[in-house]
N, C-alpha and C positions, 0 to 999 in steps of 0.2 A: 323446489329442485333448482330454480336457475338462482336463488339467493346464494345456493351452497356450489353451484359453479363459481357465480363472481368471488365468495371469497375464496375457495381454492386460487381463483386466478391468483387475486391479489396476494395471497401469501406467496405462491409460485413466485411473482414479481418482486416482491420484501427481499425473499431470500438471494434473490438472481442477484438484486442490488448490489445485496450485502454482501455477497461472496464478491463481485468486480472490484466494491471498494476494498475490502481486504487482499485482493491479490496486488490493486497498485501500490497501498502501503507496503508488501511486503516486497514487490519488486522497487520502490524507493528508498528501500534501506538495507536490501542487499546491494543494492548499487552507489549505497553512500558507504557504505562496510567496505565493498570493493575499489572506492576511491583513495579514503584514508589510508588502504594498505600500500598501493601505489605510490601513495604519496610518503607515506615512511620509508620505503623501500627506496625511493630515490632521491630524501632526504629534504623533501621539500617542506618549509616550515609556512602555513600564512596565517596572516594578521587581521584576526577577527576578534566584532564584540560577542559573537555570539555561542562561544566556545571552545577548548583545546585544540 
């Protein structure tokens, strides 16, 4: 019985992770989405290697 507590815990835990990391991707690239538009909107061009 306590084998099937620890890994309930542990999946409980897996999943907790997983969701945190996926909410900060998804709040980093609405907030890069958010930038770009800003910055087309007031015409700002810059100069990077790392993309348009």
């Amino acid at each position: 019985m306590q084998l099937a507590a620890e890994v309930l815990l542990g999946m409980v835990m897996l999943v907790t992770v997983v969701v945190v990391l996926a909410v900060f991707v998804w709040g980093a690239k609405k907030d890069g989405d958010e930038d770009k538009a800003v910055q087309r909107r007031l015409g700002i061009r810059r100069k990077t290697r790392l993309g348009p």
